[in-house]
PyMOL Python script that loads the backbone (N, CA, C, O; Angstrom):
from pymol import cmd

cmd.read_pdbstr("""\
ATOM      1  N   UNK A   1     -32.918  -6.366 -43.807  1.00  0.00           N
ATOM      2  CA  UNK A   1     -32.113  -5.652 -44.776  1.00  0.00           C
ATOM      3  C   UNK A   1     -31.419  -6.635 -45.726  1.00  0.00           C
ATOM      4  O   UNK A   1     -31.111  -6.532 -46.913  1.00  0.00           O
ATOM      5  N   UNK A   2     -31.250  -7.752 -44.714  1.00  0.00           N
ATOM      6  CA  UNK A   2     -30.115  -8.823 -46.346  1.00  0.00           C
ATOM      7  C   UNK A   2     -31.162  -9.261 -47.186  1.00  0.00           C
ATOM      8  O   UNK A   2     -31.021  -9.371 -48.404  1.00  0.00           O
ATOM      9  N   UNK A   3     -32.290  -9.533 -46.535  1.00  0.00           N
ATOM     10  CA  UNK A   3     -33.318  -9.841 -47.612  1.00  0.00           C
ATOM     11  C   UNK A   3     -33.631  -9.066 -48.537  1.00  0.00           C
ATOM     12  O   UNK A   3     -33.748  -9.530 -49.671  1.00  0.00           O
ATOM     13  N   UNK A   4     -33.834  -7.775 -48.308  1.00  0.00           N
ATOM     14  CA  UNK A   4     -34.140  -6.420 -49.301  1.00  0.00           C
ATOM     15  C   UNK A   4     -32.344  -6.358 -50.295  1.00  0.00           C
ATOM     16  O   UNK A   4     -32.268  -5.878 -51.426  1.00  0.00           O
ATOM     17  N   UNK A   5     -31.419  -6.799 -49.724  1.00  0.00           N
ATOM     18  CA  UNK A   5     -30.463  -7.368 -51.169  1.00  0.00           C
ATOM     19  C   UNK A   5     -30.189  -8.209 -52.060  1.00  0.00           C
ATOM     20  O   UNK A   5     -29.529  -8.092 -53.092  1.00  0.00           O
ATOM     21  N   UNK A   6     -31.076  -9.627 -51.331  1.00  0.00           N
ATOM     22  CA  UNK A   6     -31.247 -10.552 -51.466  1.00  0.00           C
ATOM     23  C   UNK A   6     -32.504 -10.717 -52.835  1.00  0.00           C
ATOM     24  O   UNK A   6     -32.511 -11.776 -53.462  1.00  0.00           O
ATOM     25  N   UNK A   7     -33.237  -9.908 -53.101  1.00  0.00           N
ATOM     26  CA  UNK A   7     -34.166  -9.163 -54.037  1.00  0.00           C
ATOM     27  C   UNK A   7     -33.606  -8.266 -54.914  1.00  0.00           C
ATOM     28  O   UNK A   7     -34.072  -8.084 -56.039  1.00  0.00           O
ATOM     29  N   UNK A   8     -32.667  -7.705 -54.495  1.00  0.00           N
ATOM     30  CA  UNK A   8     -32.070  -6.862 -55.444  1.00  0.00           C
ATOM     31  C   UNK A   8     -31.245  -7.638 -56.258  1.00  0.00           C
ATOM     32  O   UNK A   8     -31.251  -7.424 -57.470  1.00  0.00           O
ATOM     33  N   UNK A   9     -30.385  -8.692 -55.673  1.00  0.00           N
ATOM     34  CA  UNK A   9     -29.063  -9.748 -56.284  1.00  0.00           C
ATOM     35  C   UNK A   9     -30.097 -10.636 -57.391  1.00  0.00           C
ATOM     36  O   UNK A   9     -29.958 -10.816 -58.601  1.00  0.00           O
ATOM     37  N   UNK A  10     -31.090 -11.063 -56.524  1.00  0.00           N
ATOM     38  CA  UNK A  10     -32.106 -11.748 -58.031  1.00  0.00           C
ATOM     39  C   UNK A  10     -32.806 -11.037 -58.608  1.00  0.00           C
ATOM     40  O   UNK A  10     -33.732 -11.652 -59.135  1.00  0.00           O
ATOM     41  N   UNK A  11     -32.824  -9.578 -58.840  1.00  0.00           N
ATOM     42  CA  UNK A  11     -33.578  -8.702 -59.815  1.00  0.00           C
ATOM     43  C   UNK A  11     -32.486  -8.812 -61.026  1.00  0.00           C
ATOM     44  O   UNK A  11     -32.718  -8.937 -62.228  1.00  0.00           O
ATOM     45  N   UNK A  12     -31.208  -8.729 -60.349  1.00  0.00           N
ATOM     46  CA  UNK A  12     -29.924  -8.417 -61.514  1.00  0.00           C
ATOM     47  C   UNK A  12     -29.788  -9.732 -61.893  1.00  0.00           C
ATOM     48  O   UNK A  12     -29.739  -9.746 -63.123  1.00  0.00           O
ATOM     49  N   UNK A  13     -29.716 -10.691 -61.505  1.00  0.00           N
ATOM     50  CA  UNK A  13     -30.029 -11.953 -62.217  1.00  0.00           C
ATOM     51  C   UNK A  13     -30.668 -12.409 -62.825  1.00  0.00           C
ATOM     52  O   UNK A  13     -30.126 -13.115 -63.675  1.00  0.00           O
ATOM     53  N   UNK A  14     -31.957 -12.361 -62.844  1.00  0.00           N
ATOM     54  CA  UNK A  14     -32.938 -12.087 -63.919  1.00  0.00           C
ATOM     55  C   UNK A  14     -32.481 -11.338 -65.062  1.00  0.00           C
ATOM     56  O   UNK A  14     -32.811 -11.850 -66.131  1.00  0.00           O
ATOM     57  N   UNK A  15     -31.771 -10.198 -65.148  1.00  0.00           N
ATOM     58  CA  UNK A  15     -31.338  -9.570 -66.537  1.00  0.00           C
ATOM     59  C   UNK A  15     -30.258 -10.621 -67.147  1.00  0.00           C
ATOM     60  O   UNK A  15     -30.554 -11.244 -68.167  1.00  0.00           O
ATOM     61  N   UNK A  16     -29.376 -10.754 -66.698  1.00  0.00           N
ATOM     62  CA  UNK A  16     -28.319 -11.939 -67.309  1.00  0.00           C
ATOM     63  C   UNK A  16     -28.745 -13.247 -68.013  1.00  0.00           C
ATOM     64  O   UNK A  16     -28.405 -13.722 -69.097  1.00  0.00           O
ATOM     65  N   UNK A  17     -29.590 -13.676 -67.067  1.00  0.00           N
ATOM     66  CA  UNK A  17     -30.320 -15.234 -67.052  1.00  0.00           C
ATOM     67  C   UNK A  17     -31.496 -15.191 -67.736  1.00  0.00           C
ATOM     68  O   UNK A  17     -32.297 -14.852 -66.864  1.00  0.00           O
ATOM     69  N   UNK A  18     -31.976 -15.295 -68.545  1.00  0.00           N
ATOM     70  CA  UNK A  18     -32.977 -15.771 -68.929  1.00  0.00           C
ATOM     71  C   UNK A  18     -34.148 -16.694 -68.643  1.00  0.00           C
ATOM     72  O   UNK A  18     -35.321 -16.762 -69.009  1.00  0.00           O
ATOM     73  N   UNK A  19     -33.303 -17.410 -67.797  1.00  0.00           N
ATOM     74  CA  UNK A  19     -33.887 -19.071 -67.197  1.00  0.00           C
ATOM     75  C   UNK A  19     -34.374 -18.387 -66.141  1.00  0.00           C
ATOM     76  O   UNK A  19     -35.561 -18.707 -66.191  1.00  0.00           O
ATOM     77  N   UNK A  20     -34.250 -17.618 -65.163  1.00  0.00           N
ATOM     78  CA  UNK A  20     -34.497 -17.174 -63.873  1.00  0.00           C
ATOM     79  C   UNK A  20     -36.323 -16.170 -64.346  1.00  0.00           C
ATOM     80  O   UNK A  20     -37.155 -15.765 -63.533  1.00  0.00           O
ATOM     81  N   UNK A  21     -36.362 -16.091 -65.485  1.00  0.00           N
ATOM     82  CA  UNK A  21     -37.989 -15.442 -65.680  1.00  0.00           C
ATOM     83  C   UNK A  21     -38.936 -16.280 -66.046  1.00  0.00           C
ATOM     84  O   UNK A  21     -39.746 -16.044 -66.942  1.00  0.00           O
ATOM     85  N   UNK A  22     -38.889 -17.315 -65.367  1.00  0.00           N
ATOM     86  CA  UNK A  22     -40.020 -18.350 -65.251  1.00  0.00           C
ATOM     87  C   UNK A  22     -40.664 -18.170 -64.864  1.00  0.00           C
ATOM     88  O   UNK A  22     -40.418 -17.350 -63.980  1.00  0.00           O
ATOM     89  N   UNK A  23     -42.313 -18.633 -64.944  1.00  0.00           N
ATOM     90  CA  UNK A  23     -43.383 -18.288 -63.618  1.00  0.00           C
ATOM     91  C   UNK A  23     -43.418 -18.797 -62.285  1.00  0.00           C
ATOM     92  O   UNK A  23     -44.205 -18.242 -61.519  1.00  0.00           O
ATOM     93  N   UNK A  24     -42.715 -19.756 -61.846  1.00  0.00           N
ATOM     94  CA  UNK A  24     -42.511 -20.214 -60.851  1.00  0.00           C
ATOM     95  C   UNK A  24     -41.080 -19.375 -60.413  1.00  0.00           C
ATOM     96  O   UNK A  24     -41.287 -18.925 -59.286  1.00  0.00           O
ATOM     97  N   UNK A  25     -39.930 -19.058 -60.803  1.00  0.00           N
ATOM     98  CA  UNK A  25     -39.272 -17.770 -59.991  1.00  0.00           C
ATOM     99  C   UNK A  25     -39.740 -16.537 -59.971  1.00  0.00           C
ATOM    100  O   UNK A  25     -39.210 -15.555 -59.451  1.00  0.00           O
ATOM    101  N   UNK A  26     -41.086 -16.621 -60.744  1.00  0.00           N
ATOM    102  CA  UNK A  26     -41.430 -14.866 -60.559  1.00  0.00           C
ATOM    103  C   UNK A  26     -42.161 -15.225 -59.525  1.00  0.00           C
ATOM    104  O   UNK A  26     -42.063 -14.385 -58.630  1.00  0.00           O
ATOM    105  N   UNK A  27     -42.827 -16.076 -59.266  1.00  0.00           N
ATOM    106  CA  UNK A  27     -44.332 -16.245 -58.201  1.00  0.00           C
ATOM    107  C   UNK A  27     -43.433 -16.108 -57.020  1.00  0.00           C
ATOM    108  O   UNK A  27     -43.839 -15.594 -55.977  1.00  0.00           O
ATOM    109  N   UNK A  28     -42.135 -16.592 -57.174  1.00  0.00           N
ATOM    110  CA  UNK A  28     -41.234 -16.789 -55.085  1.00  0.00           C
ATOM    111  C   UNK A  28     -40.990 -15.330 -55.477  1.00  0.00           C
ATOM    112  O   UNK A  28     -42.033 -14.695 -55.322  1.00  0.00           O
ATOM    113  N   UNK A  29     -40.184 -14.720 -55.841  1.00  0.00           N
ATOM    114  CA  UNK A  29     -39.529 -13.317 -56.222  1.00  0.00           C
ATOM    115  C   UNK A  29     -40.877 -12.542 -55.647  1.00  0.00           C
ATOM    116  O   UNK A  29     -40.752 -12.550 -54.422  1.00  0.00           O
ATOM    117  N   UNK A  30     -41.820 -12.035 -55.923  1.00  0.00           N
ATOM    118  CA  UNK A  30     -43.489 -11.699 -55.817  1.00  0.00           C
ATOM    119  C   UNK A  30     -43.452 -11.783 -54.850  1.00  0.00           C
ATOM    120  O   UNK A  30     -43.234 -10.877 -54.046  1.00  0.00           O
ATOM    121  N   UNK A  31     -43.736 -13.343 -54.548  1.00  0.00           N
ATOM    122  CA  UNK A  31     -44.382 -13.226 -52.880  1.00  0.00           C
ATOM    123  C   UNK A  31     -43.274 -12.786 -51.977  1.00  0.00           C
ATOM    124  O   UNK A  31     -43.744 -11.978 -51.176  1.00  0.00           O
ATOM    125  N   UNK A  32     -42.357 -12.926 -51.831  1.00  0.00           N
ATOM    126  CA  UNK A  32     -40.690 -12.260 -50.955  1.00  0.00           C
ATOM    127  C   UNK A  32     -41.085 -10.847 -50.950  1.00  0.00           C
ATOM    128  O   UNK A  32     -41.361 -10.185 -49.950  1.00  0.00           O
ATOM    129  N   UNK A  33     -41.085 -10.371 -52.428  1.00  0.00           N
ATOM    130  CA  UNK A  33     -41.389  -9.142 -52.054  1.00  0.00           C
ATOM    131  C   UNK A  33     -42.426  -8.363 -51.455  1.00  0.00           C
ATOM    132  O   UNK A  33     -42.451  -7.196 -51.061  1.00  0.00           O
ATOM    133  N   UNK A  34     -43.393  -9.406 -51.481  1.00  0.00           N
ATOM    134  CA  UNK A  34     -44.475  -8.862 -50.781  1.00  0.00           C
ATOM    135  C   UNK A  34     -44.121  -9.136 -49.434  1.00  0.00           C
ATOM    136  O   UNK A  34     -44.296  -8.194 -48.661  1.00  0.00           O
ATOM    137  N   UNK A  35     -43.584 -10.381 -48.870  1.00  0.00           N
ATOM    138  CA  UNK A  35     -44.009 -10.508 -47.131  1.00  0.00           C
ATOM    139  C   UNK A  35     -42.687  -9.354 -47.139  1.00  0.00           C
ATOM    140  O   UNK A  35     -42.955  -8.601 -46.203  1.00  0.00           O
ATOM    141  N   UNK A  36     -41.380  -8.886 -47.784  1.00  0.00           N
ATOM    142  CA  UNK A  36     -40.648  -8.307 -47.311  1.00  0.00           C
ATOM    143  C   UNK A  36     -40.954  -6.555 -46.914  1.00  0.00           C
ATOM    144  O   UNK A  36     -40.528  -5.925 -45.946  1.00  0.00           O
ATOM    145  N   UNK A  37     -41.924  -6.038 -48.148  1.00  0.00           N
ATOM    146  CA  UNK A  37     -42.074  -4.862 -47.602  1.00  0.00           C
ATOM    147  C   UNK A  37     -43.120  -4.550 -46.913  1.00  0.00           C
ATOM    148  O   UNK A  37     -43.406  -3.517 -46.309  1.00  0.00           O
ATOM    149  N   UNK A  38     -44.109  -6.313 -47.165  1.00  0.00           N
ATOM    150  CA  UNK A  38     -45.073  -5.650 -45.767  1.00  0.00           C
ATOM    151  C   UNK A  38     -44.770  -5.625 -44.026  1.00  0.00           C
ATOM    152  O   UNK A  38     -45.445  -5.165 -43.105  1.00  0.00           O
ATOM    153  N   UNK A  39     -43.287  -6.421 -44.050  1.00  0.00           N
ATOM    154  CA  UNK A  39     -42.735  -6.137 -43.003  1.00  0.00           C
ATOM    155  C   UNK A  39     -42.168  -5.034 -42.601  1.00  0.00           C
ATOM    156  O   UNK A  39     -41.972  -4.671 -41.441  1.00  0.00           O
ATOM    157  N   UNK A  40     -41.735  -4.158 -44.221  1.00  0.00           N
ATOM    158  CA  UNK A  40     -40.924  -2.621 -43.744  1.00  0.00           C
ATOM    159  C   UNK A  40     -42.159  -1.814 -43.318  1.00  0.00           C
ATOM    160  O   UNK A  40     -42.188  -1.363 -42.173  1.00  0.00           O
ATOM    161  N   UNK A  41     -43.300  -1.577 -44.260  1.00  0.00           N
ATOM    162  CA  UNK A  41     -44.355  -1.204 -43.708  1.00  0.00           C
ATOM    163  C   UNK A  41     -44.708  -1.142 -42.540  1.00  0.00           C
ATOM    164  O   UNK A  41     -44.706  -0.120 -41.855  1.00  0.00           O
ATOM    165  N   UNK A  42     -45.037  -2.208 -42.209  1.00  0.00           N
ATOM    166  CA  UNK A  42     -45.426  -2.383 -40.352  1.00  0.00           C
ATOM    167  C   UNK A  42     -44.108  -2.036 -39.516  1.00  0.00           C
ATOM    168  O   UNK A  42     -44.399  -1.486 -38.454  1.00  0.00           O
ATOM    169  N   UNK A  43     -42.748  -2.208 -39.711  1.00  0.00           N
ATOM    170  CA  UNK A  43     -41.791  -1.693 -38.875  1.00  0.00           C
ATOM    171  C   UNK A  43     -41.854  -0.005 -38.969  1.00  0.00           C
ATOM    172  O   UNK A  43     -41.853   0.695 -37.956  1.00  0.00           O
ATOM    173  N   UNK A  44     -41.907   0.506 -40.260  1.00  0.00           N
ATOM    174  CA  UNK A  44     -41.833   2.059 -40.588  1.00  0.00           C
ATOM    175  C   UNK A  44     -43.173   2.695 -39.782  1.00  0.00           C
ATOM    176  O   UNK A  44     -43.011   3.705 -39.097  1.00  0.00           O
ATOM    177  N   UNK A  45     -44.359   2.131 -39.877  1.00  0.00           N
ATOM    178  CA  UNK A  45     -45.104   2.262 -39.044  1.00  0.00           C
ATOM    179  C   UNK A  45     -45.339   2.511 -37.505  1.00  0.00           C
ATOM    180  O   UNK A  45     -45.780   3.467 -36.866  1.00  0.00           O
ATOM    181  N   UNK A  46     -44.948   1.482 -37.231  1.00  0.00           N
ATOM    182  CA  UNK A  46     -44.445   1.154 -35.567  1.00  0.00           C
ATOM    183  C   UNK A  46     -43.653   2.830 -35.353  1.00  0.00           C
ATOM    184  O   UNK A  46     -44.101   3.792 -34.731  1.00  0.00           O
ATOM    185  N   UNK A  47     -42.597   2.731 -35.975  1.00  0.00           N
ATOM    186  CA  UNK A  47     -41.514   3.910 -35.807  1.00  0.00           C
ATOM    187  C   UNK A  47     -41.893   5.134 -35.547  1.00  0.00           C
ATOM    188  O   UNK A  47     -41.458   5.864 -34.656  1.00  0.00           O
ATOM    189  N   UNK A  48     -43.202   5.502 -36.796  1.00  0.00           N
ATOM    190  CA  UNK A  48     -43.857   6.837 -37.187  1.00  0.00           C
ATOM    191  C   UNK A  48     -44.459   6.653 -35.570  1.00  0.00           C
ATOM    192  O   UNK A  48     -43.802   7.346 -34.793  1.00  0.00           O
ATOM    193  N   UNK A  49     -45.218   6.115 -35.110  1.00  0.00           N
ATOM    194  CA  UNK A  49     -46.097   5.810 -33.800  1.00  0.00           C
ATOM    195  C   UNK A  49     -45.234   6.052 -32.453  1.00  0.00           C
ATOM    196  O   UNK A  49     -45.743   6.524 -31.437  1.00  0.00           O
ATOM    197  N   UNK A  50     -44.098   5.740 -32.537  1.00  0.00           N
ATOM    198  CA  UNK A  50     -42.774   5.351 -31.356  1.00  0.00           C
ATOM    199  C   UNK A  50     -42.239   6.998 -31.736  1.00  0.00           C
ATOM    200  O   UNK A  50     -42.182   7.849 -30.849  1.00  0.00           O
ATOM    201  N   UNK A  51     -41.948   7.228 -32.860  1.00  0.00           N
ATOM    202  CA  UNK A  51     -40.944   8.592 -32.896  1.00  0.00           C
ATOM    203  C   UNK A  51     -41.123   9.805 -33.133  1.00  0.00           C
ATOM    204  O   UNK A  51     -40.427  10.820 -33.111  1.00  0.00           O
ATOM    205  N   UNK A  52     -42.892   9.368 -33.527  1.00  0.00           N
ATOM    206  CA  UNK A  52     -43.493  11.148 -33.755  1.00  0.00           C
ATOM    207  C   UNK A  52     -43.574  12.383 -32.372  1.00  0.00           C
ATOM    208  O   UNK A  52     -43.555  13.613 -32.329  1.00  0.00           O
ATOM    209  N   UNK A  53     -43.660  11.418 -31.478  1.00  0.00           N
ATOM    210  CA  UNK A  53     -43.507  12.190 -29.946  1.00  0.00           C
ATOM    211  C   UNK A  53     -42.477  12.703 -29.808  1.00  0.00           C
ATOM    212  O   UNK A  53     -42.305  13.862 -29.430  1.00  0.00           O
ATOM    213  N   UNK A  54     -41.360  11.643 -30.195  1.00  0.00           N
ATOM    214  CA  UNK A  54     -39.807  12.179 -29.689  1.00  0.00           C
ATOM    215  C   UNK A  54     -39.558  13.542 -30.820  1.00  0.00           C
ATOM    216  O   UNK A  54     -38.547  14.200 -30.573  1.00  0.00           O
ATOM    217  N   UNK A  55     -40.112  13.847 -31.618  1.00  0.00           N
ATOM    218  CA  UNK A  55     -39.591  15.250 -32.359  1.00  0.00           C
ATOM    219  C   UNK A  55     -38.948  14.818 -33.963  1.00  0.00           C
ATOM    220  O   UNK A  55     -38.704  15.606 -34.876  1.00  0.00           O
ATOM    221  N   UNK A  56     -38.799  13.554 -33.965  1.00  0.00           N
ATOM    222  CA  UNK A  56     -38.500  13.133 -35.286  1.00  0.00           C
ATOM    223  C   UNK A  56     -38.967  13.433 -36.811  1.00  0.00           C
ATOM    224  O   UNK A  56     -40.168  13.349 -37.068  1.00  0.00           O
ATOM    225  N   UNK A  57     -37.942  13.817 -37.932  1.00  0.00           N
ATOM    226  CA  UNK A  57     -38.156  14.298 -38.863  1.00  0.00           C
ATOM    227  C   UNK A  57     -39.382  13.570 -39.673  1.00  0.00           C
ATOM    228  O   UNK A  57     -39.447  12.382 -39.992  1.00  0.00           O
ATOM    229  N   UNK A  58     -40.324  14.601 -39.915  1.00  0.00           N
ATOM    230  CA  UNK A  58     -42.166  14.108 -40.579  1.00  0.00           C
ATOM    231  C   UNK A  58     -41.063  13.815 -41.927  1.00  0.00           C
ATOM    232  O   UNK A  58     -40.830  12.641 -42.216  1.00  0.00           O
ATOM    233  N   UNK A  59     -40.553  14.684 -42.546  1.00  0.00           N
ATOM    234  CA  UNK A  59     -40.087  14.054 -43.662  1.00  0.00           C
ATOM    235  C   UNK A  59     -39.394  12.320 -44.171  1.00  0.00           C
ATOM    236  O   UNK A  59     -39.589  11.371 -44.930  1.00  0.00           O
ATOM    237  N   UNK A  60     -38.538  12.815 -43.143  1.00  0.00           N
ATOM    238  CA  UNK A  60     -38.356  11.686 -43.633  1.00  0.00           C
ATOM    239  C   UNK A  60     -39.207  10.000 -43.240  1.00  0.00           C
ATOM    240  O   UNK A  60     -39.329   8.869 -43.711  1.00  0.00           O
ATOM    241  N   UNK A  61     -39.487  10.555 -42.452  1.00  0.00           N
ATOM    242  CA  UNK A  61     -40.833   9.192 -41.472  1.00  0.00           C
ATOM    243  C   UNK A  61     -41.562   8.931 -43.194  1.00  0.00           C
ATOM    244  O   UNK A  61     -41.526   7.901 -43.867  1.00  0.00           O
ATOM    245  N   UNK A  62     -42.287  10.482 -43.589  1.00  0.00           N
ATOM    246  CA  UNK A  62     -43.265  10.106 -44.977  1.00  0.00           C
ATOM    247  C   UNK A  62     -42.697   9.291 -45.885  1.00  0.00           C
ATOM    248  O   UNK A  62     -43.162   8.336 -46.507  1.00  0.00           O
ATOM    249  N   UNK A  63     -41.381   9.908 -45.880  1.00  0.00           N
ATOM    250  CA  UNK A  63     -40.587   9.437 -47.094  1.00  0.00           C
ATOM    251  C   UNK A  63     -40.693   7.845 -47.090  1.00  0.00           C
ATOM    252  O   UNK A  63     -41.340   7.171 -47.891  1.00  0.00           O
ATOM    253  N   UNK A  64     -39.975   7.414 -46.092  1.00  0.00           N
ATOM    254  CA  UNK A  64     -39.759   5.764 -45.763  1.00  0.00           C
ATOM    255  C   UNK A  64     -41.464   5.166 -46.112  1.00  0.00           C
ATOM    256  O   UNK A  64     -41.600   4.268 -46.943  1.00  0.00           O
ATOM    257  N   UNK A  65     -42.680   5.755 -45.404  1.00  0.00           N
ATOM    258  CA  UNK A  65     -43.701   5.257 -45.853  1.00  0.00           C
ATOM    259  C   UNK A  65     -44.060   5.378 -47.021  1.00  0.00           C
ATOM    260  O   UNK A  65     -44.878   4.516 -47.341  1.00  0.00           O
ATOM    261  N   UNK A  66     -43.729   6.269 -48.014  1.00  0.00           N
ATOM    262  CA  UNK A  66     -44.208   6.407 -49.193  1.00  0.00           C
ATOM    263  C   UNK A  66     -43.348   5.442 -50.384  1.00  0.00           C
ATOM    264  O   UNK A  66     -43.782   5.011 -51.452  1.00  0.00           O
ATOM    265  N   UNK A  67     -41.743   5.253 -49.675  1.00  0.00           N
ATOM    266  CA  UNK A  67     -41.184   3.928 -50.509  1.00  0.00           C
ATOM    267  C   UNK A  67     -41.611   2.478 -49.995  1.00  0.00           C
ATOM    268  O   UNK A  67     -41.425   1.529 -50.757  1.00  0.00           O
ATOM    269  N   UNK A  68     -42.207   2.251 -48.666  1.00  0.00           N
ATOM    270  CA  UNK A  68     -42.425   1.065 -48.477  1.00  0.00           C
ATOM    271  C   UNK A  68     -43.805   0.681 -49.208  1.00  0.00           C
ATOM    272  O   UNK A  68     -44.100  -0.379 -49.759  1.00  0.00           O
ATOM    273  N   UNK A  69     -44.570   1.864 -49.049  1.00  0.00           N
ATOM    274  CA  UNK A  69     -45.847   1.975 -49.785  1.00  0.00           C
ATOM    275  C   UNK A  69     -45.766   1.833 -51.553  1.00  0.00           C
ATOM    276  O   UNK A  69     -46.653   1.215 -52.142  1.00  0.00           O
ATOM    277  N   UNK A  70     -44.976   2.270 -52.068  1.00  0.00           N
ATOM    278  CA  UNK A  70     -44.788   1.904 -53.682  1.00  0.00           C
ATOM    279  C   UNK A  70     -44.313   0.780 -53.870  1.00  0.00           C
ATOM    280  O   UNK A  70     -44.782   0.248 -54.876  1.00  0.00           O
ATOM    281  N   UNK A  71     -43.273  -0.064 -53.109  1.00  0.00           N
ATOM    282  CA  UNK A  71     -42.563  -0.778 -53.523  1.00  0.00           C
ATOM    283  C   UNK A  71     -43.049  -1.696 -53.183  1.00  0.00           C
ATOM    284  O   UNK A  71     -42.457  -2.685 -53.614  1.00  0.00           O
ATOM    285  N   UNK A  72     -44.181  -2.001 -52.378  1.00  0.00           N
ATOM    286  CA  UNK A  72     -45.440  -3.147 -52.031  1.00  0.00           C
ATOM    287  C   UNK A  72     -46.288  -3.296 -52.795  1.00  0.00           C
ATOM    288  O   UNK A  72     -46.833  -4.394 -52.917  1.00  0.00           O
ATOM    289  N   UNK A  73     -46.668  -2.129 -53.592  1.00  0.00           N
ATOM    290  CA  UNK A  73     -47.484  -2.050 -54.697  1.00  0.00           C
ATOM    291  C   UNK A  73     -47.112  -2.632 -56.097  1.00  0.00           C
ATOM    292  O   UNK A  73     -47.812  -3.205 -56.931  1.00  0.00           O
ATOM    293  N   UNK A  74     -45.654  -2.270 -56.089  1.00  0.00           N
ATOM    294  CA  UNK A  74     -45.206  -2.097 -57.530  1.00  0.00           C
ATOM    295  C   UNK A  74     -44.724  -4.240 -57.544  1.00  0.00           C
ATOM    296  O   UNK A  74     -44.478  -4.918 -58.542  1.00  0.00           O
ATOM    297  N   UNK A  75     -44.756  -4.667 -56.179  1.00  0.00           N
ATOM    298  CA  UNK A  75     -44.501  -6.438 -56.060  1.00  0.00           C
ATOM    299  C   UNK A  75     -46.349  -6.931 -55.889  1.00  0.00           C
ATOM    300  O   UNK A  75     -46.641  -8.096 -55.619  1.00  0.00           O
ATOM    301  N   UNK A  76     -47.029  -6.250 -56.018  1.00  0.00           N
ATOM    302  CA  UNK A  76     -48.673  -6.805 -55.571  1.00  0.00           C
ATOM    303  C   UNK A  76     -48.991  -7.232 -57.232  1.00  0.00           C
ATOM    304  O   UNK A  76     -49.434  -8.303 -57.648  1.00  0.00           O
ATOM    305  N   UNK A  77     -48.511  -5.709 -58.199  1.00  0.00           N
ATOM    306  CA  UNK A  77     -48.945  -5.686 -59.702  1.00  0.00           C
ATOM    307  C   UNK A  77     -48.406  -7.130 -60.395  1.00  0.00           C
ATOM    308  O   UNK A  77     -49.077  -7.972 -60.991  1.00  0.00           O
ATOM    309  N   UNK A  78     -46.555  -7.114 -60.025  1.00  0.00           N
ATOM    310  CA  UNK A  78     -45.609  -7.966 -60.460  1.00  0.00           C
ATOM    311  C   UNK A  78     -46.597  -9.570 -59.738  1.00  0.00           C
ATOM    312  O   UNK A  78     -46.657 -10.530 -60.505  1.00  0.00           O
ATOM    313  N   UNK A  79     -47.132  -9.682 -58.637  1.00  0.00           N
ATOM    314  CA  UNK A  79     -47.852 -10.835 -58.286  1.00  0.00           C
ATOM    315  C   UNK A  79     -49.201 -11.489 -59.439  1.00  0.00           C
ATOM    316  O   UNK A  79     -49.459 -12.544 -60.018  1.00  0.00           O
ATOM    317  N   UNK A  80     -49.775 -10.136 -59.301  1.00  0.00           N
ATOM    318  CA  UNK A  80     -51.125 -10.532 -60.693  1.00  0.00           C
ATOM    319  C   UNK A  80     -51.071 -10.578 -61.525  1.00  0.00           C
ATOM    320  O   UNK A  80     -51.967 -10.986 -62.265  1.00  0.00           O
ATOM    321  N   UNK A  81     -49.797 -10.114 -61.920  1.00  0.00           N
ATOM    322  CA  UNK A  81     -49.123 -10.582 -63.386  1.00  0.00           C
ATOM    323  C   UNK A  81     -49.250 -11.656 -64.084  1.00  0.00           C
ATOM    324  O   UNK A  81     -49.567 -11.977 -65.229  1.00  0.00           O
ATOM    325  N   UNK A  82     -48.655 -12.538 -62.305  1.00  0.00           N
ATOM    326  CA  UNK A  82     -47.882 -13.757 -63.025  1.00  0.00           C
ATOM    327  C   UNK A  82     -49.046 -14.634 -62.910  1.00  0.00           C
ATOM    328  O   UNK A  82     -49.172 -15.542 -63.732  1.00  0.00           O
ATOM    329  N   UNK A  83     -50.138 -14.422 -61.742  1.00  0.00           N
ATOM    330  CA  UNK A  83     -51.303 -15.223 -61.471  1.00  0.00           C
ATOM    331  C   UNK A  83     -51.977 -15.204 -62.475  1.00  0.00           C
ATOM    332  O   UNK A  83     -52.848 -16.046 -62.690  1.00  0.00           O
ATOM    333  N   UNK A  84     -51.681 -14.194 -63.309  1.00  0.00           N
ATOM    334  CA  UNK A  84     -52.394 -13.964 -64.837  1.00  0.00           C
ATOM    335  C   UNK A  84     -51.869 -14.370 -65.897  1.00  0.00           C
ATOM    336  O   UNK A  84     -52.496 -14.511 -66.947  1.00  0.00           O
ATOM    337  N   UNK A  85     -50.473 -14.642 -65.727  1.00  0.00           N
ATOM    338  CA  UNK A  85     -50.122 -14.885 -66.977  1.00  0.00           C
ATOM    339  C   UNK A  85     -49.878 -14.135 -68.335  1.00  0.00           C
ATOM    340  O   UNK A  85     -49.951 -14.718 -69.417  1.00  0.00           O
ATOM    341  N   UNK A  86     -49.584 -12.805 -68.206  1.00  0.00           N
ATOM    342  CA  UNK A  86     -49.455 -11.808 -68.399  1.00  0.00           C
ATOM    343  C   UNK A  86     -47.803 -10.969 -68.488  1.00  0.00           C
ATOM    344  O   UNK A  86     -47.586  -9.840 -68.928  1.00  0.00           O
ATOM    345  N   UNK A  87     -46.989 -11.774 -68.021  1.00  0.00           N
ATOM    346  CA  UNK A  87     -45.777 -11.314 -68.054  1.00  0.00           C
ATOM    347  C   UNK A  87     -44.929 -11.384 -69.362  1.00  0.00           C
ATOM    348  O   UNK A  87     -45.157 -12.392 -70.030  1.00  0.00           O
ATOM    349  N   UNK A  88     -44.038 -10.560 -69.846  1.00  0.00           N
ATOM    350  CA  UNK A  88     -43.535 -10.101 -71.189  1.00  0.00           C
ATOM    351  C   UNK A  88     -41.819  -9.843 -70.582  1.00  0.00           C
ATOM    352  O   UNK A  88     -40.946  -9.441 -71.351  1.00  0.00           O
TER     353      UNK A  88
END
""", "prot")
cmd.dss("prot")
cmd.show_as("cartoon", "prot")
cmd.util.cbc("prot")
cmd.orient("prot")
């Protein structure tokens, strides 16, 4: 979780800073975000597997997978961006 603020504190830094949208802080920023939500992924996972027996809400189980699932995606695009050279 401090890491998932820890991404958020340098998203808002990036707006202020200018210096912080380099390709070398986007490439660490990228990859963080990638090992970070492919860790929520596999934990939200685990959970759905561990808590669907116990009676636990499908909603919200989807929900959590469907934000860990975008927000892995939306740091995979932000990755080929920068491998591309492509960022604005």
């Amino acid at each position: 979780m401090l890491s998932l603020i820890g991404l958020i504190f340098f998203g808002i830094l990036q707006i202020f800073f200018p210096s912080l949208r380099s390709g070398g802080a986007e490439f660490l920023l990228s990859g963080a975000g990638i090992v970070i939500f492919s860790l929520f992924l596999t934990f939200d996972l685990k959970r759905v597997h561990r808590l669907a027996v116990g009676g636990a809400s499908p909603f919200l189980l989807a929900l959590s997978l469907y934000l860990d699932i975008f927000n892995l995606f939306l740091y995979v695009l932000r990755f080929v961006a920068v491998m591309g050279g492509r960022r604005r």
